[in-house]
ROLO-190621 format. One record per residue (C-alpha): x, y, z. Coordinates in steps of 0.1 Angstrom, whole numbers, padded with zeros to 4 digits, always signed. Each point is the difference from the previous one (the first is absolute). Example, Ala and Ser with C-alpha at 12.3 -4.5 7.8 and 13.67 -1.06 7.14 Angstrom:
# ROLO-190621
+0123-0045+0078 +0014+0034-0007 
This chain:
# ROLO-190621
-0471-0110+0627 -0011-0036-0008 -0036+0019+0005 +0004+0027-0031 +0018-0032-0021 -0035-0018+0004 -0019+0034-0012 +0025+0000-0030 -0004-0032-0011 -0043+0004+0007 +0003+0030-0028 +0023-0018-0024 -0027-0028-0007 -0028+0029-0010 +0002+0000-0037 -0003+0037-0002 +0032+0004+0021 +0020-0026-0019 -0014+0019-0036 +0013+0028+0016 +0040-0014+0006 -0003-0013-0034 -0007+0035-0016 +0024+0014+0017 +0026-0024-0008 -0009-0003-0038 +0001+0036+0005 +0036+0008+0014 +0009-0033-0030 -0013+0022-0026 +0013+0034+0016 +0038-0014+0001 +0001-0015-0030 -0023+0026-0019 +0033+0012-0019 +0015-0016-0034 +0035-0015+0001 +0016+0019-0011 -0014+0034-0002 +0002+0010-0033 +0009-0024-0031 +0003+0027-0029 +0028-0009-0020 +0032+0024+0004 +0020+0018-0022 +0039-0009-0005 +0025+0026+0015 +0037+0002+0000 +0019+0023+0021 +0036+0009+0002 +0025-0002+0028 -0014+0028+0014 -0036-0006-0001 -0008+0021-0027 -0020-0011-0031 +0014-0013-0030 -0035-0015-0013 -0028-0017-0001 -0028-0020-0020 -0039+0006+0001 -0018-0032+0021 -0013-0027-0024 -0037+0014+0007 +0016+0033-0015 +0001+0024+0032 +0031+0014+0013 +0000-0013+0030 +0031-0003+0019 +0010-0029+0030 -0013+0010+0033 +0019+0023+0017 +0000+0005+0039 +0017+0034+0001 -0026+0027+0002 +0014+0038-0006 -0010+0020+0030 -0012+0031-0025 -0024-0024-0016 -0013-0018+0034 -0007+0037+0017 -0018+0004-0039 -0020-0029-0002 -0010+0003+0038 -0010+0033-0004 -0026-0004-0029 -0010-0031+0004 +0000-0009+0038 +0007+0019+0028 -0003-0021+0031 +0020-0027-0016 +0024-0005+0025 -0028-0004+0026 -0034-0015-0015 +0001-0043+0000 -0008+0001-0040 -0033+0016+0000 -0005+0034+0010 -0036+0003+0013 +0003+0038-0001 +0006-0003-0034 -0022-0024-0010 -0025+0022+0019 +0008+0036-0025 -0004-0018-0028 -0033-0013+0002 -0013+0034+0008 +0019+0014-0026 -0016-0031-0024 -0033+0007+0013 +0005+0039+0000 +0007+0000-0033 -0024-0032-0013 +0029-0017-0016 +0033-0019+0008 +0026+0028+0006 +0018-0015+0026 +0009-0037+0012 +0020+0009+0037 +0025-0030-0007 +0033+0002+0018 +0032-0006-0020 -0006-0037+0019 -0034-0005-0018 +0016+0008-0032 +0030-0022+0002 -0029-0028+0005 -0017+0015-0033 +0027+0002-0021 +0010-0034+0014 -0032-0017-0008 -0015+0023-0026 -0034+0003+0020 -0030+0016-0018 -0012+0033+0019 -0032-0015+0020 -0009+0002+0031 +0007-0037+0005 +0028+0002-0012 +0012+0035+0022 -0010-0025+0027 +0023-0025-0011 +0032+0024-0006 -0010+0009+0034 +0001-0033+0013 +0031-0009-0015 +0018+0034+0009 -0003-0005+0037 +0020-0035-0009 +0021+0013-0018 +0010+0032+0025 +0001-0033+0028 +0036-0013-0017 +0013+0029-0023 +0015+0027+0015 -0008+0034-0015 +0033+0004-0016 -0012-0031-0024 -0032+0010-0003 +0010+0035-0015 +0032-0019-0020 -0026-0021-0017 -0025+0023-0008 +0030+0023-0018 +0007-0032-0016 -0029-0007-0015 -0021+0033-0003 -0010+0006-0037 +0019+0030-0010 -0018+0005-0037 +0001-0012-0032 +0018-0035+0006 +0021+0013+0029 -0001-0020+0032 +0021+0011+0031 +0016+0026+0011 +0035-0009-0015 -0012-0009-0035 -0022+0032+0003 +0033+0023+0013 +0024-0014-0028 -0028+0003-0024 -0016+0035+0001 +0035+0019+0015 +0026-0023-0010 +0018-0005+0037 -0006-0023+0029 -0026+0017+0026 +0023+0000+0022 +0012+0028-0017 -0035+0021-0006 -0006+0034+0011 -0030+0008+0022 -0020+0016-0030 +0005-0037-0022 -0007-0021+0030 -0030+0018+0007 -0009-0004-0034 +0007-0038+0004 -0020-0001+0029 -0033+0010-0014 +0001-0019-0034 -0012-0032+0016 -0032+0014+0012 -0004+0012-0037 +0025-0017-0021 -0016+0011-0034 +0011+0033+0010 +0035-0009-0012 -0005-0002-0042 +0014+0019-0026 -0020+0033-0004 -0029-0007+0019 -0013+0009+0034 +0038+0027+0011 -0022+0022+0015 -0016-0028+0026 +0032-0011+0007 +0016+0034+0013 -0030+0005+0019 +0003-0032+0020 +0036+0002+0005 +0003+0037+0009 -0030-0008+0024 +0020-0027+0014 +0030+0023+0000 -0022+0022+0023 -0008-0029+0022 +0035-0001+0007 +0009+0032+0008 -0030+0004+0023 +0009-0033+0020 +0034+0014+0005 +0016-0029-0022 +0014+0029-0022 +0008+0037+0002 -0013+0027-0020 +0029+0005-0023 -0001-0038-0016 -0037+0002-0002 -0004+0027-0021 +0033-0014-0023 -0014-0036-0004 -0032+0014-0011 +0017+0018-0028 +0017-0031-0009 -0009-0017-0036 -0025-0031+0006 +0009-0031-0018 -0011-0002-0040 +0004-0035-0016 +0021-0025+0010 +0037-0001-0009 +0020-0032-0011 +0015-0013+0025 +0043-0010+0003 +0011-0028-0024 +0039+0011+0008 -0002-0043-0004 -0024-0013-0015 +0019-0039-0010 +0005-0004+0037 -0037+0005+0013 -0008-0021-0034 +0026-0029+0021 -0013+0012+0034 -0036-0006-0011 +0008-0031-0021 +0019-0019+0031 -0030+0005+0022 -0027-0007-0021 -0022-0027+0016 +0018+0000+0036 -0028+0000+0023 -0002+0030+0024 +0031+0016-0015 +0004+0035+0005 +0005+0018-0031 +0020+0028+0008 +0039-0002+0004 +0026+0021+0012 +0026-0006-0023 +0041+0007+0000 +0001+0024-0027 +0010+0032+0002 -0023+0023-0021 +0025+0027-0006 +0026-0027-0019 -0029-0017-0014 -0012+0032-0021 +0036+0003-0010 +0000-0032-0012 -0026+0004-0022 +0013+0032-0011 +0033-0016-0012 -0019-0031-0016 -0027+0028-0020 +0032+0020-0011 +0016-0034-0015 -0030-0010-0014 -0005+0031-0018 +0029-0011-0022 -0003-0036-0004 -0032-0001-0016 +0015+0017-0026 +0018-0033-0005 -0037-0015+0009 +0015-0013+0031 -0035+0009+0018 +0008-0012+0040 +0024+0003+0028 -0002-0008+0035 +0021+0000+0030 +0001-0007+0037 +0022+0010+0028 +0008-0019+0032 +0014+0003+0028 +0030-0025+0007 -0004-0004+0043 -0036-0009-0002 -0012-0007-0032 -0025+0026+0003 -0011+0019-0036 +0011+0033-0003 -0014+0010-0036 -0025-0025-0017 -0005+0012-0040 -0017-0029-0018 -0001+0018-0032 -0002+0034-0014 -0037+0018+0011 -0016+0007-0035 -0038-0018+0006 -0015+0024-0028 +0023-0017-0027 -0008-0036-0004 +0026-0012-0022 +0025+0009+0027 -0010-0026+0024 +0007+0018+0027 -0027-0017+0024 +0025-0032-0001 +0024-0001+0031 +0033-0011-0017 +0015-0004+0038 -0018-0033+0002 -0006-0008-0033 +0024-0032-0014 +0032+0011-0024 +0028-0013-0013 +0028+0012+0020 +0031-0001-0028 +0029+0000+0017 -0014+0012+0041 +0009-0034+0014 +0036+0002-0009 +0014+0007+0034 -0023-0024+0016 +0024-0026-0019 +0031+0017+0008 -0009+0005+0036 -0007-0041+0002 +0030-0012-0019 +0020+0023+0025 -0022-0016+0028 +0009-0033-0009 +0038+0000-0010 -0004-0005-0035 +0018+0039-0009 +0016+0024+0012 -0010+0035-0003 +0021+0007-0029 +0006-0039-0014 +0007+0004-0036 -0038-0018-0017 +0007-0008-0036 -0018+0022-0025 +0001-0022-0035 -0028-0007-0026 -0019-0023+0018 -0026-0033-0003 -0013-0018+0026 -0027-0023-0012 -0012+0020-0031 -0002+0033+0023 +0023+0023-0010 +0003+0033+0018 +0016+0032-0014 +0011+0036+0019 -0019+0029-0007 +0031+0012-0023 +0001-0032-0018 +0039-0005+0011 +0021-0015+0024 +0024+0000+0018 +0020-0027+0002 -0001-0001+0041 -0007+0024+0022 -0004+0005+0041 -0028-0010+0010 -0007+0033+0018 +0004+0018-0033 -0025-0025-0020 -0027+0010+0027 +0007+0035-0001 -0003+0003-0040 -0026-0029+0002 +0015-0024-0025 -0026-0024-0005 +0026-0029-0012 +0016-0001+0032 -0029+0001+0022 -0013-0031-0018 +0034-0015+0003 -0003+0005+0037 -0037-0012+0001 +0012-0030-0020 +0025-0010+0029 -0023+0010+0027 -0034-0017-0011 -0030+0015-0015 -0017-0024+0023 +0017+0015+0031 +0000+0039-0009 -0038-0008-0003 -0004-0015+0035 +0020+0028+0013 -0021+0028-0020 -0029-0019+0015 +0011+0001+0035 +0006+0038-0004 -0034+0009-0004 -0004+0000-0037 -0032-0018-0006 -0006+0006-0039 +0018-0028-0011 -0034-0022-0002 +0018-0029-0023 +0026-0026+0009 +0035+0010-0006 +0005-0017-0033 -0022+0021-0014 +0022+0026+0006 +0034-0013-0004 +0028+0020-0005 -0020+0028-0017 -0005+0009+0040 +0028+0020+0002 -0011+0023-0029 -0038+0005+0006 -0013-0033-0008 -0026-0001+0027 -0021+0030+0016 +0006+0022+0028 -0018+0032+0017 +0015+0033+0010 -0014-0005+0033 +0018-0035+0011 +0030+0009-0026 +0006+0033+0022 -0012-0017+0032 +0028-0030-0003 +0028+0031-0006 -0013+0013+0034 +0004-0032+0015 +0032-0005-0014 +0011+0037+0013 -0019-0003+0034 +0020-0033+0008 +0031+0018-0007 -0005+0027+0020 -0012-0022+0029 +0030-0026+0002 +0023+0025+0016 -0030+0009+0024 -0006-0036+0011 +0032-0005+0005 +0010-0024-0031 -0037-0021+0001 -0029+0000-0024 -0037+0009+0004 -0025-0022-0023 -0025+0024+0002 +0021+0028-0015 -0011-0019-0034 -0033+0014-0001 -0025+0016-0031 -0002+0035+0002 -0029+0017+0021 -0021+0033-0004 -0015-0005+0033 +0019+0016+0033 +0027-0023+0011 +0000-0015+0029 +0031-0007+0023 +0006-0035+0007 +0027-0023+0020 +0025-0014-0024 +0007-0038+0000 +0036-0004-0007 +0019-0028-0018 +0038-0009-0009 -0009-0001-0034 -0021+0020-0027 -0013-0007-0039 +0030+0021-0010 +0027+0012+0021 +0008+0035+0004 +0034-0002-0017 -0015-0010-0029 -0027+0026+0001 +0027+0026+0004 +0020-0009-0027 -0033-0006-0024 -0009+0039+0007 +0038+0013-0005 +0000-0014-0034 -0038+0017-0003 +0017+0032+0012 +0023-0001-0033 -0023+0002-0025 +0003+0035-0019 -0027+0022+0004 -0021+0012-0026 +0011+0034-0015 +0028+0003+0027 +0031-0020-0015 +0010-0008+0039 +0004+0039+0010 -0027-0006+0031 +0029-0017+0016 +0019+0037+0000 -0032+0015+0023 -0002-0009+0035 -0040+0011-0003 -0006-0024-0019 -0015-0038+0015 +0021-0029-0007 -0023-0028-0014 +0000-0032-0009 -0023-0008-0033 -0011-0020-0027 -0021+0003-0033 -0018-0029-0018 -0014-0004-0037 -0023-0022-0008 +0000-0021-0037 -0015+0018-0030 +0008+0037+0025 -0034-0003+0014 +0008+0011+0039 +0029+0020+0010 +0009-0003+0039 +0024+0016+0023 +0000-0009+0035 +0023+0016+0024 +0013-0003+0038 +0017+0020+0026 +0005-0009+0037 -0033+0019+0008 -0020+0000-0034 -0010-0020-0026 -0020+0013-0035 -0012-0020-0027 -0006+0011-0034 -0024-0014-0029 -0005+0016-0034 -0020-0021-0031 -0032-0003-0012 -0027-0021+0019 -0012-0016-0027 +0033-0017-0005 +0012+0023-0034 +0037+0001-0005 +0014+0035-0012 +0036+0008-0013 +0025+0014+0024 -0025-0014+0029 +0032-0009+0025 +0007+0003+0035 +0025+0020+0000 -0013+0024-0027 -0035+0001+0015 -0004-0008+0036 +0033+0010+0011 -0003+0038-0004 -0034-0003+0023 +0016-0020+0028 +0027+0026+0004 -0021+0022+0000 -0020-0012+0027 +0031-0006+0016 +0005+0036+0002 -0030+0002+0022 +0010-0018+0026 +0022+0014+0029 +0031+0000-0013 +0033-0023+0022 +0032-0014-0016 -0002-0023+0032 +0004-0036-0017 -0004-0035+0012 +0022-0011+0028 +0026-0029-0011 -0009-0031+0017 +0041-0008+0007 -0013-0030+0022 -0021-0014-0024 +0032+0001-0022 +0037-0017-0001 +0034+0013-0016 +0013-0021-0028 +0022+0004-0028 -0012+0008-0035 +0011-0004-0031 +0005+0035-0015 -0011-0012-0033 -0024-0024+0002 -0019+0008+0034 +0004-0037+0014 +0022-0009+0029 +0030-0002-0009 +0016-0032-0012 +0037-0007+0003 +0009+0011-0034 -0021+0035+0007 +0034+0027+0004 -0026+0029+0005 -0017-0001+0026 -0024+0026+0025 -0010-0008+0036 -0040+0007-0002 -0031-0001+0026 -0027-0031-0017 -0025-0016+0011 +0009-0025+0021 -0015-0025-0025 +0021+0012-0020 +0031-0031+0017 -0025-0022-0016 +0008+0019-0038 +0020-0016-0028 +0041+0008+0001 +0008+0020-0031 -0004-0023-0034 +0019+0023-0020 +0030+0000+0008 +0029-0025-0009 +0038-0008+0002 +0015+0000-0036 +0035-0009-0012 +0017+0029-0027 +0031-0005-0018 +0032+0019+0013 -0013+0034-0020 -0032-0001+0012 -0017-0004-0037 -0017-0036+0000 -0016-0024+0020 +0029-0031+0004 -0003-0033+0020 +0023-0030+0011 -0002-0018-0033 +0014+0025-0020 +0019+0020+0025 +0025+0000+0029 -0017+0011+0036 +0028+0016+0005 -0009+0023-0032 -0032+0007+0014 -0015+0028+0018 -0030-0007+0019 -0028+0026-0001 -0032+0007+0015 -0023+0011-0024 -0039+0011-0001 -0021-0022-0026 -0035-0004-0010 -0016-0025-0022 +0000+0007-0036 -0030+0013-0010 +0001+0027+0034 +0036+0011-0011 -0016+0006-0036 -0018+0031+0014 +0018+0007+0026 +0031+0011-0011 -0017+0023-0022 -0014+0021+0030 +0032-0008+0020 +0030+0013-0013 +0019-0014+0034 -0010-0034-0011 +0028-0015-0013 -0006-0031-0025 +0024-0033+0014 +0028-0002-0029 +0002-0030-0024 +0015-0034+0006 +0037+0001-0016 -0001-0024-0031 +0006-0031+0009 -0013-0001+0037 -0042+0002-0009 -0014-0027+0023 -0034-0008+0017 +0001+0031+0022 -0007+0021-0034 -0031-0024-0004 -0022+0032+0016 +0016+0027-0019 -0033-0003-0025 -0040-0001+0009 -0036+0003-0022 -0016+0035+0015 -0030-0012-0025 -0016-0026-0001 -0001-0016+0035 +0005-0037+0001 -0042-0011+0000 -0011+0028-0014 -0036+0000-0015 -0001+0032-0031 -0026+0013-0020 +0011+0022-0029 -0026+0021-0011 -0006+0011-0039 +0017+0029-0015 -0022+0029-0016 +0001-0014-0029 -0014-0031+0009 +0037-0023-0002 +0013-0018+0028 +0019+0021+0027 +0037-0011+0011 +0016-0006+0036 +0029+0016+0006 +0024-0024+0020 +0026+0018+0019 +0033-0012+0017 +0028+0012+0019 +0037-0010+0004 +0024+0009+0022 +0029+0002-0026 +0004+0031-0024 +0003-0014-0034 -0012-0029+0001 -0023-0018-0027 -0032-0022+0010 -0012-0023-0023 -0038-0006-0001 -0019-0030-0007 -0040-0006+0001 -0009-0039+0005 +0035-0009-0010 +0001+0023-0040 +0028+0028+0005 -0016+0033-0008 +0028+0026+0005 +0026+0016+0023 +0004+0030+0021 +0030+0017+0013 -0005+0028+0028 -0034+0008-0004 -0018-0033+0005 -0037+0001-0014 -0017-0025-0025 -0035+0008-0013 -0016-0035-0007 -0033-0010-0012 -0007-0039+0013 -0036-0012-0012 -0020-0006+0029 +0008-0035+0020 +0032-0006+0029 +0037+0010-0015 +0036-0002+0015 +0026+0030-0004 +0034-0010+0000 +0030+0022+0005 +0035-0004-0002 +0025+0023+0002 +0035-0001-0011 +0015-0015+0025 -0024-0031+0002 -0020+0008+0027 -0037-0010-0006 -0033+0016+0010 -0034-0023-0008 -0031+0015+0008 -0040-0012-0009 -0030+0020-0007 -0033-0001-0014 -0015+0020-0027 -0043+0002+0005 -0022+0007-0030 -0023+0019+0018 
């Protein structure tokens, strides 16, 4: 042994020998890493799939080929194709096929010209790869490299990425942007006669162009076709019926059943390194083209109001997962329409969406009731003063009602007592990320579209609300964070929950938010659904915006939610532009898409306590409340205010007037509970309420300080800053000043900066004209009591 080490080590100081080792080592360098990383760079088209891996679309590559992501499932049809013309001994030959090789340079030199190159499918993966010239060198080289590459590929891969990447005519690359292009189906789905016809196009791919070269194209595939048959692949009978099959003419247009989402697919993965541009999304094609059927049909009539776009999106409530993505209406040949903007994502006011976001919160937190009475007055809270669509009021009403009919007076009531501040950390914390400015900027016009949201995280916090609902029962009374989530059009995935005592809004709450949700009147059904057990309970909600530029209605059932936008994307306000008038009717229909179950959401009774309740005013009850319903609340709700309303009163012996201990006997009295609200809500209520009864009069005589809130200003607000804008004809404008009292009959006297200037009796209104500068408004009514006020008039 130590006799052939000596010999070894005499040869390895000869400089021949150790030239030799270094070849060969610089030799197996270069052979192993003779391959670029990675294989092929080209740029790749962006495809979307549905839940069932079909195609919904796609976009050409940015160097203009339709080109689609590499795809490692190889039909069998095309692989006993391709093998067949192209490459025989495939399966057995290293990468180069010296037999091959050999035929065609005989048949080169036979013939005096290149006819024939003898590359394997290998050789041309490493040409397509690296674009090689055809030269001998360069053979060599392919070659070279193809014996590397057989070394860590298995065939399998070699043959899925040359039907990747094969040129397929025109600016076709691949076999699956070739099969959706020229036949309009995945090749999966290709009959022998088109796969054939597939198989030869990238050894001629000019072959393939409108009106040119048919003839040379049946000819190779039927040949092929032969090939077939007499290799035993196929029998006799689908030979001779692929060969009478049509050939592909020029390519069709390929899906766009969505063309917003591959518009957001491509836009969210722009510039992520490596990404892989094709997704298998969680829509379902079938309810997508429906979709889009219902928005066309709707659009159809609003533009003849020139209300030019619609969108809408489906979800579904357990995962998240998008159902039906319509960003808009699909009219690309008509510019004005817009129709390329996806309104899904795209920033709007929401009008009056967030509604039961505040109701659910001030539930949440003790501060109501579901059916607290919220007042419902003319209103002015630091020169903001909201109105009701109607323009009227009610006086007070539940607070379940006011959500229902969307009053806009007492949602900012409630926003006024909860915070702006806080709602907008809370809207934060629920995913909505549109509100870019501090929450001053909004204030309290919050709660009636004063900021912006998007369909998608609008519909996608409903979802969470609903998904939390439907899970506290299965967790067994806890919370899961991560039910708040965005909305997804990728597959979900399962994961663990993470449970916790607590959640951003308890499920009570939620359940009580959707029941009032569930009592708004459909549109065109005047509350008959109710009377058909087909028909889905849901729980919804419209929204318009200021100036009726976007009409929204979003709704929610325990498996489902839709979301509904109609406007104009440029921001143009139409007449009769409303939710209810314009989205509405699309959501329900939509609705009647969906699998139909009058299942509901499971009451979370231990999320919940029984109390007494007022009858009338929806608080607990107080000790002068005399009717009174045991209800499930939240159990926040021990937290909420006992009823204010409602008051012991002392009446004279016949029950006409109010008396007390200086001017009567107690033994005279009788002592009453009775149900009272402030002034200026009685003034409107107890025109809406006939049951409302009005307290009686104090008995002459017996007036005293209790009387002292019997009158209040219902316009101006104390601090009040008010423009008054010219009249047509150039003159000052007036303010009317309103008042109520509690006493039929009576007179107020007014007086501006201490100058009487007149009386009223019953119907209390004073149109003044102050010049512009701060003013106090005195009243007095005719028992004494005195009502001082300040407010300032701006000149501009």
């Amino acid at each position: 042994m130590q006799a052939v080490l000596k010999r070894i080590k005499f040869h390895l100081k000869k400089p021949k020998v150790i030239f030799i080792l270094i070849f060969l080592f610089g030799l197996t360098l270069l052979f192993w890493f003779c391959l670029p990383k990675p294989l092929f760079i080209s740029p790749t088209s962006y495809v979307i799939d549905d839940n069932n891996g079909q195609l919904l679309g796609a976009s050409i590559a940015t160097d203009g080929q339709w080109r689609f992501p590499y795809n490692d499932s190889v039909p069998d049809k095309f692989k006993q194709c391709i093998i067949a013309f192209e490459d025989k001994r495939f399966e057995h030959h290293p990468g180069f096929d010296v037999l091959a090789f050999a035929r065609a340079i005989r048949q080169n030199m036979q013939s005096k010209k290149v006819t024939s190159g003898g590359s394997t499918l290998t050789m041309q993966v490493i040409r397509l790869a690296t674009k090689h010239q055809r030269t001998i060198w360069y053979k060599l080289l392919e070659i070279f490299m193809a014996l590397r590459l057989e070394l860590t590929y298995s065939k399998g891969k070699i043959l899925a990425l040359y039907a990747n990447n094969a040129p397929f005519g025109t600016n076709v690359i691949g076999l699956d942007a070739a099969s959706w292009r020229y036949f309009g189906r995945d090749p999966d789905k290709l009959s022998w006669g088109e796969m054939a016809a597939m198989a030869v196009l990238p050894n001629s791919p000019s072959l393939v162009h409108p009106g040119k070269n048919r003839k040379i194209l049946i000819a190779k595939r039927n040949l092929l076709l032969t090939k077939l048959y007499k290799q035993g692949v196929i029998d006799s009978t689908t030979a001779a019926l692929a060969k009478l099959e049509p050939v592909p003419d020029k390519p069709m247009p390929l899906p766009q059943l969505a063309p917003h989402l591959l518009q957001r697919f491509k836009n969210d993965h722009t510039g992520k390194t490596g990404s892989y541009t094709r997704i298998r999304t969680s829509i379902s094609s079938d309810l997508q083209q429906q979709v889009n059927d219902i928005l066309e049909q709707h659009h159809q009539v609003l533009k003849a109001n020139d209300i030019n776009n619609i969108a809408a999106i489906v979800l579904d409530v357990e995962t998240g997962a998008t159902l039906a993505y319509a960003g808009n209406i699909a009219h690309r040949e008509d510019p004005q329409m817009e129709s390329d903007v996806d309104v899904i994502n795209a920033p709007r006011s929401p009008g009056s969406t967030l509604k039961p976001l505040l109701y659910a919160s001030m539930l949440h937190n003790g501060l109501i009731l579901p059916n607290s009475l919220l007042p419902d007055v003319p209103t002015l809270i630091a020169g903001y003063h909201p109105e009701n669509f109607d323009l009227g009021y009610d006086g007070a009403v539940p607070a379940s009602r006011a959500l229902s009919r969307s009053l806009n007076v007492p949602a900012v009531k409630m926003l006024q007592q909860f915070k702006y501040e806080r709602f907008y950390d809370f809207l934060k914390k629920a995913g909505i990320t549109t509100l870019t400015k501090p929450a001053d900027h909004y204030g309290l016009s919050l709660i009636l579209g004063g900021g912006e949201n998007t369909l998608w995280e609008l519909s996608g916090t409903y979802a969470d609300m609903a998904r939390v609902l439907n899970h506290y029962n299965q967790y067994n009374g806890r919370y899961n964070p991560a039910d708040y989530h965005s909305p997804i059009y990728s597959m979900p995935a399962k994961t663990k929950p993470v449970l916790e005592k607590s959640g951003l809004l308890d499920a009570a709450s939620i359940y009580y938010t959707f029941q009032a949700m569930e009592e708004v009147m459909r549109p065109g059904e005047e509350m008959l659904w109710q009377q058909f057990s087909s028909t889905q309970r849901v729980a919804w909600k419209t929204g318009t915006s200021f100036g009726f530029r976007d009409g929204w209605a979003i709704g929610i059932t325990p498996r489902y939610v839709v979301g509904v936008w109609v406007g104009n994307t440029d921001g143009e306000g139409r007449p009769g532009l409303t939710g209810i008038n314009t989205a509405a009717p699309a959501l329900f229909e939509i609705f009647r898409l969906l699998p139909v179950s009058r299942d509901w959401f499971e009451m979370p009774t231990s999320e919940m306590v029984r109390i007494n309740i007022c009858h009338q005013s929806g608080y607990r009850a107080g000790q002068y409340c005399d009717d009174v319903d045991e209800q499930w609340v939240p159990k926040a709700g021990l937290r909420a205010p006992v009823c204010p309303y409602h008051r012991l009163i002392h009446l004279s012996a016949d029950g006409k007037y109010q008396v007390n201990g200086n001017c009567e006997s107690p033994d005279n009295m009788i002592s009453k509970k009775w149900f009272v609200l402030p002034p200026s809500m009685e003034y409107y209520y107890k025109a809406r309420n006939y049951q409302y009864h009005v307290l009686p009069p104090f008995r002459a005589g017996c007036t005293q300080a209790e009387n002292i809130n019997a009158m209040e200003v219902i316009y101006p607000k104390d601090g009040a800053k008010i423009y008054i804008p010219l009249e047509a004809d150039g003159s000052r404008g007036r303010m009317i000043c309103n008042a109520a009292h509690r006493l039929p009959g009576i007179k107020i006297f007014w007086h501006l900066d201490d100058q009487y200037i007149g009386e009223t009796q019953d119907f209390h209104q004073m149109a003044l004209n102050p010049a512009p500068g701060k003013h106090q408004l005195t009243l007095v009514d005719g028992n004494g009591n005195t009502i001082n006020i300040g407010f300032e008039i701006l000149s501009k």
